[in-house]
Kinemage of the C-alpha trace (Angstrom):
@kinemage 1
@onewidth
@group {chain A} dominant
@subgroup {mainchain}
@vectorlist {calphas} color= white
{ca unk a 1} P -24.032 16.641 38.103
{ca unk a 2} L -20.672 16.941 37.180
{ca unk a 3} L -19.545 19.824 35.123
{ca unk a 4} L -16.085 19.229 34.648
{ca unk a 5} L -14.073 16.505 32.904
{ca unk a 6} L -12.733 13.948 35.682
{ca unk a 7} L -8.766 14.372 36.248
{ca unk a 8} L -6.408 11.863 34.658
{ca unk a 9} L -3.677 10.479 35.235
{ca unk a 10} L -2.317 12.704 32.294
{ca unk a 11} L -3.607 15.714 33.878
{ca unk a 12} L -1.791 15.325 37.779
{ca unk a 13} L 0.995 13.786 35.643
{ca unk a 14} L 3.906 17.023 36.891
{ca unk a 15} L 6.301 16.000 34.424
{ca unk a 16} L 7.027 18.285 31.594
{ca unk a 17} L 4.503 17.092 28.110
{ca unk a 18} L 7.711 16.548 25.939
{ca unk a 19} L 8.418 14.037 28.483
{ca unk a 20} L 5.168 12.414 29.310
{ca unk a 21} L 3.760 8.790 28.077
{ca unk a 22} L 1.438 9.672 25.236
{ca unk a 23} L -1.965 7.311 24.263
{ca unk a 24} L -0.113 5.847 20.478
{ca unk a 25} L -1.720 3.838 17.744
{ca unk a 26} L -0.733 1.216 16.225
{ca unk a 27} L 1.755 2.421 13.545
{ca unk a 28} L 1.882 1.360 10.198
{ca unk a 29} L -1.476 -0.374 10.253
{ca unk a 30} L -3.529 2.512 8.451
{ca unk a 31} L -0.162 2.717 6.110
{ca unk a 32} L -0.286 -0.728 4.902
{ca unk a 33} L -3.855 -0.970 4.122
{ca unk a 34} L -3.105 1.930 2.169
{ca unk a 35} L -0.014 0.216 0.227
{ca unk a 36} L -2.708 -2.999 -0.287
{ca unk a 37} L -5.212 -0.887 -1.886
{ca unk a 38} L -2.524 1.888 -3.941
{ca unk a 39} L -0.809 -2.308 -5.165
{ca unk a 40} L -4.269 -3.009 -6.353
{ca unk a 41} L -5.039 0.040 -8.254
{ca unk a 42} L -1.288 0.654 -9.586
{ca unk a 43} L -1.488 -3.062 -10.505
{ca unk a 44} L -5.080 -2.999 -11.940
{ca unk a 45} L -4.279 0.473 -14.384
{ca unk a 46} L -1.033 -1.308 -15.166
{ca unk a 47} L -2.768 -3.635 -17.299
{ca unk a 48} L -3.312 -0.998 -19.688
{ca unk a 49} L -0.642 1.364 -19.792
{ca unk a 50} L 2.868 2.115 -18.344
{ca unk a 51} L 2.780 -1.582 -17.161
{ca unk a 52} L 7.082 -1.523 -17.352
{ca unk a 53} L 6.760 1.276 -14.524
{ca unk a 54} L 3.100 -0.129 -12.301
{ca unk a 55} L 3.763 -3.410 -12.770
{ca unk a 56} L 6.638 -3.469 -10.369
{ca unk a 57} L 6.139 -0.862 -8.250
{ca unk a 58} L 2.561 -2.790 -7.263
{ca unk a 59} L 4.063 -5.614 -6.597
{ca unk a 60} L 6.704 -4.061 -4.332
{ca unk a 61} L 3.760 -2.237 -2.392
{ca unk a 62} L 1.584 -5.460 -2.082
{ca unk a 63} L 4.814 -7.353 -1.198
{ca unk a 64} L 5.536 -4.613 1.687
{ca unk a 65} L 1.938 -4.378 3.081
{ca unk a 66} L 2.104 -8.519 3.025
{ca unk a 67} L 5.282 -8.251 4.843
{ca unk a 68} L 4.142 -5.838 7.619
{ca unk a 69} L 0.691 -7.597 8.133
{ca unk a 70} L -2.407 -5.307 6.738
{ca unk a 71} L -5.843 -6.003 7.291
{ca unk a 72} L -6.446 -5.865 3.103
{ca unk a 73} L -4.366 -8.724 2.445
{ca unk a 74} L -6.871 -10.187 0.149
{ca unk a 75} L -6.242 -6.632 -1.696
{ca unk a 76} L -2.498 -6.950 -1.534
{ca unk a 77} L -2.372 -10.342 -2.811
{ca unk a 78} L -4.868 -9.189 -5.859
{ca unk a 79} L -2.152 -6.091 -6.356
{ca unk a 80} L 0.677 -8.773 -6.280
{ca unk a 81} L -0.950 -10.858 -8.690
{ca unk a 82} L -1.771 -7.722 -10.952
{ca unk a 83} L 1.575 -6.572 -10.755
{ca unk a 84} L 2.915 -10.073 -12.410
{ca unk a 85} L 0.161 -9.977 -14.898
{ca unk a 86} L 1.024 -6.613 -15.755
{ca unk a 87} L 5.198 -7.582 -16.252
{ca unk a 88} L 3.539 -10.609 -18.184
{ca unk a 89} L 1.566 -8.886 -20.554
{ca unk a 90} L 4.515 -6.444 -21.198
{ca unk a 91} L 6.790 -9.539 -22.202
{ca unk a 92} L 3.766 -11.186 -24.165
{ca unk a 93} L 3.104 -8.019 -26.466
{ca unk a 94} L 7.074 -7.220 -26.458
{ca unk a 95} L 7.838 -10.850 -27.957
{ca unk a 96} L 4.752 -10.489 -30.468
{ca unk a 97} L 6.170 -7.271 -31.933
{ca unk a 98} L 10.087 -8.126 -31.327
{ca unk a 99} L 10.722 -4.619 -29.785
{ca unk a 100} L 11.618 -3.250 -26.223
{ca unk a 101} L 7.919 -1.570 -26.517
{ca unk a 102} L 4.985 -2.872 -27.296
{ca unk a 103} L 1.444 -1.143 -29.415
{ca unk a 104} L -1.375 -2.853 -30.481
{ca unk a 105} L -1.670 -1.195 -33.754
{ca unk a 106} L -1.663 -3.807 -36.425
C-alpha cells in the first residue's frame, strides 16, 4: 500500500514554477458558451424593453461566440436571431408611432 502520491514529472521537474509547463484548458471555450447563453437572454428580454440597447449587443455576443466556435451554437444562433427581432420590433413600433421611441399606449 502506497501512502504517498506517485512523483511526476512536475514534481522532479528542477526548474523554477514561474518557468515550468503548466496542465492549460482550453481557453475561451467556457467563455463562449457563456456569450451564447448571455446573446440568448439579452436577446430574449430585448423583446420587451430597452430593445435599441439588447438588441445589438446580443447579436454582437452570439456573433462572437459563433465566430470562436462554442458548444451552444444552437443558443447563439437563437440570441442572433433575437437580437434582429428585437432591432425589428423597435423599427416596427417606431414607424407605427412616427417617433425615435416607441409605447404601446394607445
Amino acid at each position: 500500500m502506497e501512502l504517498t502520491a506517485p512523483a511526476t514529472d512536475r514534481d522532479t521537474d528542477e526548474r523554477p514554477a514561474a518557468t515550468r509547463p503548466t496542465a492549460t484548458r482550453p481557453t475561451g471555450r467556457r467563455d463562449t458558451d457563456g456569450m451564447a447563453v448571455a446573446a440568448f437572454v439579452l436577446g430574449l428580454v430585448g423583446l420587451l424593453v430597452l430593445n435599441i440597447v439588447l438588441g445589438p449587443i446580443a447579436i454582437v455576443l452570439a456573433s462572437i461566440a459563433l465566430w470562436r466556435g462554442t458548444a451552444r451554437r444552437g443558443r447563439a444562433l437563437l440570441g442572433l436571431g433575437l437580437g434582429v427581432a428585437d432591432l425589428v420590433v423597435l423599427v416596427t413600433l417606431m414607424s407605427m408611432d412616427d417617433t425615435v421611441s416607441w409605447s404601446l399606449t394607445l
